[in-house]
N, C-alpha and C positions, 0 to 999 in steps of 0.2 A: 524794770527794776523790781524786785524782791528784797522788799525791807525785813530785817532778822528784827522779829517783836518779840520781849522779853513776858513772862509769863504767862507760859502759854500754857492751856487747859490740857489736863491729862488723858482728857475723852474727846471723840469730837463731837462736837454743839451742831444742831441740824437748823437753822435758818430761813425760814420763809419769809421773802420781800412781797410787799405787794403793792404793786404799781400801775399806771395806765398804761404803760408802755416800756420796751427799750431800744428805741428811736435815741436818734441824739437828741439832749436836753439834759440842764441841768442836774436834775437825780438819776437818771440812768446813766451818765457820764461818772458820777462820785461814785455811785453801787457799782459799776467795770471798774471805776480807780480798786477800789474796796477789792473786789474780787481778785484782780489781779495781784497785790498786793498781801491778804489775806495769810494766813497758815494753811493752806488745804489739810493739812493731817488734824490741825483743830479745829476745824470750822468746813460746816459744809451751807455752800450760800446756792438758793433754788429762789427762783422767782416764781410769781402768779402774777400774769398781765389782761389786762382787761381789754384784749383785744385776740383775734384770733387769726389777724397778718403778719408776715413775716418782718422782722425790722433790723436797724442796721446793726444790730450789738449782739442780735442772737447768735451768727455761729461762733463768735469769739466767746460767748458767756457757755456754751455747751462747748466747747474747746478748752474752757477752764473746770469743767468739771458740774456745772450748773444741769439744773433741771429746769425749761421754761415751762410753766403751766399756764394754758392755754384757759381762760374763766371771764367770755365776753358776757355782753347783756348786763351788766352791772348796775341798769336803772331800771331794771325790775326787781324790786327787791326781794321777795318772794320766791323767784326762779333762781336768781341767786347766791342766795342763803343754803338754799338747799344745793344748789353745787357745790360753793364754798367748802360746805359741812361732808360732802363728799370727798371732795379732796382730800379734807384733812384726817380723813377713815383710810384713804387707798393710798395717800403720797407718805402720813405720816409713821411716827409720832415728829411731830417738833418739839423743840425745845424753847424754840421765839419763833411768835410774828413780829416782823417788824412793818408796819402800815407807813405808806407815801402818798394816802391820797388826801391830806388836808383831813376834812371832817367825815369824808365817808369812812375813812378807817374807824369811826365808831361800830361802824357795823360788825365788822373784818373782827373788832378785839372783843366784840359780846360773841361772836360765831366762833371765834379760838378760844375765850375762857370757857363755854360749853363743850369743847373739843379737848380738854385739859392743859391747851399748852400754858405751862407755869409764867413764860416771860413776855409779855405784852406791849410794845412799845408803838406809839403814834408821833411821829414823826411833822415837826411843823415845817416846812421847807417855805412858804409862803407869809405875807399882809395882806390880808383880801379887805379890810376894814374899810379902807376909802370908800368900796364899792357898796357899802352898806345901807347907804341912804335909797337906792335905787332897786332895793331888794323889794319883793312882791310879798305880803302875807305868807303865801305855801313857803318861800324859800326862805325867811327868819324860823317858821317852825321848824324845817329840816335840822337851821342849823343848834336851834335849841336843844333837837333832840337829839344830834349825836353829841353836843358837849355832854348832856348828861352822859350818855356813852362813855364816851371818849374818860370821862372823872370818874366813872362808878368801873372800868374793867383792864384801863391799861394801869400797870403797875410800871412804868417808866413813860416820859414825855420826852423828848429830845427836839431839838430848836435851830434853827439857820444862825438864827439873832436874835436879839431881844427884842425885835419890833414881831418876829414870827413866834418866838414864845406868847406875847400878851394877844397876838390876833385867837391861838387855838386854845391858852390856858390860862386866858383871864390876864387884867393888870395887875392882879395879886401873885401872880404865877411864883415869883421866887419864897413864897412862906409854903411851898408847897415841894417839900422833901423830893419829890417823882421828878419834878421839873428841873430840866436843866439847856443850858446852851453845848453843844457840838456843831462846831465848825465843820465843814463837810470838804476835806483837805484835797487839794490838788499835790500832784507831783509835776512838781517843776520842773524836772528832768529835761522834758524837750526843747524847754527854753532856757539851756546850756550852748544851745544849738547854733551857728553859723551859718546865714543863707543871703546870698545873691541878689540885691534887689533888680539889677538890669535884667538877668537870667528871669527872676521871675515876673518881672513886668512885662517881657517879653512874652512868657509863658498865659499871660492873662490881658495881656493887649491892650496896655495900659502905655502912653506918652511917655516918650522919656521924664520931660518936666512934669508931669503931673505929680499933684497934691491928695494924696488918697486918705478921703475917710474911709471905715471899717464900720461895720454892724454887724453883730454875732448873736442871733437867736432865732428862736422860733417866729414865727409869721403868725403871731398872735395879737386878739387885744390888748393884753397887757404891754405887750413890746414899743405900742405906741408908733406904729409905720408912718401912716400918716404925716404923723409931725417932724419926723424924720427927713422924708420929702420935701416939706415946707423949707426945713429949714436948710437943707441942702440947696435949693430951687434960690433961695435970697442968697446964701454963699455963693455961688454959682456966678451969679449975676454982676459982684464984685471981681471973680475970680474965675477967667474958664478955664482954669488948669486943673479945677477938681476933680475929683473922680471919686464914684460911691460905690463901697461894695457892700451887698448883704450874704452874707456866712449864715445859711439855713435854710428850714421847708416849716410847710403846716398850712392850717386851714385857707390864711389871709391870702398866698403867697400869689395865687394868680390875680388876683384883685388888685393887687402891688403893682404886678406886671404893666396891667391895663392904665393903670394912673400913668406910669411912666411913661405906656407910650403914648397917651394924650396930652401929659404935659411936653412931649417932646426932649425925651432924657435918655433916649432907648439910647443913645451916645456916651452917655456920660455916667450911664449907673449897670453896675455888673450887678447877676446872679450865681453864684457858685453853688447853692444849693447848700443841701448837708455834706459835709466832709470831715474827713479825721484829722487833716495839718491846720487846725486851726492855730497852733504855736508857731508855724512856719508863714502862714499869711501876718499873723502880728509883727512877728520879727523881720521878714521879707519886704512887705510894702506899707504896713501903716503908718501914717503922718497923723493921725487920731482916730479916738475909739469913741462912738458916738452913741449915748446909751439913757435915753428921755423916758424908762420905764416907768409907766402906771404905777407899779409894784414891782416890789420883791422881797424875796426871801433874806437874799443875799446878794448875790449876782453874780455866779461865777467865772463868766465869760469878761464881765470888768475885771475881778481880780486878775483872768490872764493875761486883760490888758497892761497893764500895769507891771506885771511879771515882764513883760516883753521892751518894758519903758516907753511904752507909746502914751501920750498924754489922754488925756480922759477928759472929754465934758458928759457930764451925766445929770440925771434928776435929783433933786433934795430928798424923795421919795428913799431911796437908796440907803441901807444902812450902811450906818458910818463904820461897823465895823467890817465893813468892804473894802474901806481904804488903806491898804496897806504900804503905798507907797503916796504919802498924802501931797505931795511935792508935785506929783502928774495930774493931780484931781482938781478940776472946778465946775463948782456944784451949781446948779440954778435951778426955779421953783418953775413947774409948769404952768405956773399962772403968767407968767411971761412968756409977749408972743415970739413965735419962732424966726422973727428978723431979728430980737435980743438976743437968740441964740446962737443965726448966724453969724453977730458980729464978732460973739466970744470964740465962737468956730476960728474965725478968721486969725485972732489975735494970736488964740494956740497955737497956729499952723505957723505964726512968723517969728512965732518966740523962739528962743534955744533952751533945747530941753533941759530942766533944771537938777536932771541926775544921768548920767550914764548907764544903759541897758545892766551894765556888770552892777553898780548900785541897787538896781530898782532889783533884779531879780535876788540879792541877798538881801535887802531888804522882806520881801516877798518870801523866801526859804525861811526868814525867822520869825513869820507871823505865826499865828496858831493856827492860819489855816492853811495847813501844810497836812500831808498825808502822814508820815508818822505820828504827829501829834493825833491826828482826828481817830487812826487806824487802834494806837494804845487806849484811847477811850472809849473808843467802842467794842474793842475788845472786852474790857471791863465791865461794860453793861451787859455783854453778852454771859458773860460767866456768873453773874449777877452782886458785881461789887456795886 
């Protein structure tokens, strides 16, 4: 889909994102909505990733016009700064950096205000807070130093939510003109969509009668696997018609593997890996969406849930401005152990859903975090309203 966005700049604006990656995950998932979506004749969007492997989004993002700039080693800081600053000699002029990586973009927007670009934006997509306590001396001075960064050279701040605004720009963040919230918009579009759950249970080899949870992310600490397991392992035990699937890759993922097949699950818990139909597994076979995150920014993979009307138990962690269809959502604190969560697991599963799919996705179309909305805003920042 090709949304017609109303004021649109008379020059085109030249764009550098800069990111760890474009792997599926959350911000390289919004940056392709974004790009896809975008004005090409007014906007020209190039990434810098901090890696120098091929991933799953690059040849759709050079299919759209994109430049990927290739800028590993990012923790030496030294080796590259002086790339960086190269880049920005041989790729540019820019008009915006716009930075995705949390607090290292301090660096990224003192090496682009030396480089001249006028529009500097640091992007919070994160709450690292919790993790705070467990930080080491070296790693609170780091983050000292790029807030001052981050305060003294971006001339905009942009925010998931107001829990990722106060993590990167203080709990005073709203007396500060720069700062602001943008919801990082999905298109809903695919979950318009009509799909087969026999066809596809069949397709992924799943019981007729089974009860399928869902888990959509990375294989990360934050994602909270582990408990995940647990708590499936006590539902389980109530119920063996369950069945668990995890939607993604990353560092944890074979460590995943190996629990499973020690606890004896290699039956009952699928891997699908990264994939692009994650709207067609929601809509296809989800019975709930199980989402115990450490953190977040937001969580975009719940909001899809939710689009697709499949009920949600997720962590308190969680901002609430994620909940856009509040009727599928029940919240619980991770200080609760994961047989409390089984039990809630179970209860969802025998409920009747308390909105129909058609409900929950207009619901969902008329949040704010919907890709028109997010696309008109940041259009705006870009031109420099």
């Amino acid at each position: 889909m090709n949304l017609t966005i109303r004021a649109m700049p008379t020059f085109q604006r030249r764009i550098l994102h800069v990111l760890d990656s474009l792997e599926r995950g959350g911000i390289a998932a919004w940056l392709m909505t974004v790009l896809r979506n975008i004005p090409r004749d007014g906007f020209q969007m190039d990434f810098l990733v901090h890696t120098d492997k091929a991933c799953a989004y690059d040849d759709e993002a050079r299919a759209l016009g994109a430049t990927i700039i290739n800028c590993p080693g990012h923790r030496n800081f030294l080796s590259y700064a002086s790339r960086f600053s190269r880049i920005m000699r041989e790729c540019g002029p820019y008009d915006v950096v716009h930075g995705h990586c949390q607090r290292f973009t301090g660096l990224n927007l003192l090496l682009a205000s030396r480089a001249g670009v006028p529009t500097r934006i640091a992007h919070s997509h994160n709450d690292l807070r919790s993790l705070a306590s467990s930080w080491r001396p070296a790693r609170r001075f780091y983050h000292c130093l790029m807030d001052r960064l981050i305060d003294r050279y971006a001339t905009v701040g942009l925010a998931a939510s107001r829990m990722a605004a106060e993590d990167l720009f203080g709990d005073d963040w709203q007396s500060d003109p720069r700062w602001r919230i943008l919801f990082c918009g999905i298109d809903f579009t695919p979950f318009r969509e009509e799909h087969d759950r026999s066809a596809l249970g069949v397709e992924l080899g799943l019981p007729d009668d089974s009860k399928v949870i869902v888990h959509v992310g990375r294989f990360t600490h934050q994602k909270n696997v582990p408990f995940i397991l647990e708590v499936f392992s006590h539902a389980l035990k109530k119920d063996p018609r369950l069945r668990l699937i995890f939607v993604g890759d990353g560092p944890l993922e074979d460590i995943t593997k190996e629990q499973v097949v020690r606890q004896k699950l290699a039956n009952e818990v699928t891997f699908l890996g990264s994939r692009p139909d994650v709207p067609r597994l929601l809509l296809g076979v989800a019975d709930l969406f199980l989402f115990p995150s450490l953190y977040e920014g937001l969580g975009l993979a719940f909001v899809e849930a939710q689009a697709a009307g499949v009920p949600c138990l997720v962590s308190a962690t969680i901002p609430e401005e994620a909940d856009v269809v509040p009727t599928l959502v029940r919240r619980l604190s991770l200080s609760l152990p994961s047989s409390v969560w089984a039990e809630e697991a179970l209860q969802l599963l025998e409920r009747e859903r308390p909105v129909s799919r058609q409900q929950a996705l207009a619901l969902a179309e008329r949040s704010p975090i919907n890709v028109a909305d997010s696309l008109k805003q940041l259009e705006a920042v870009y031109c420099g309203s």
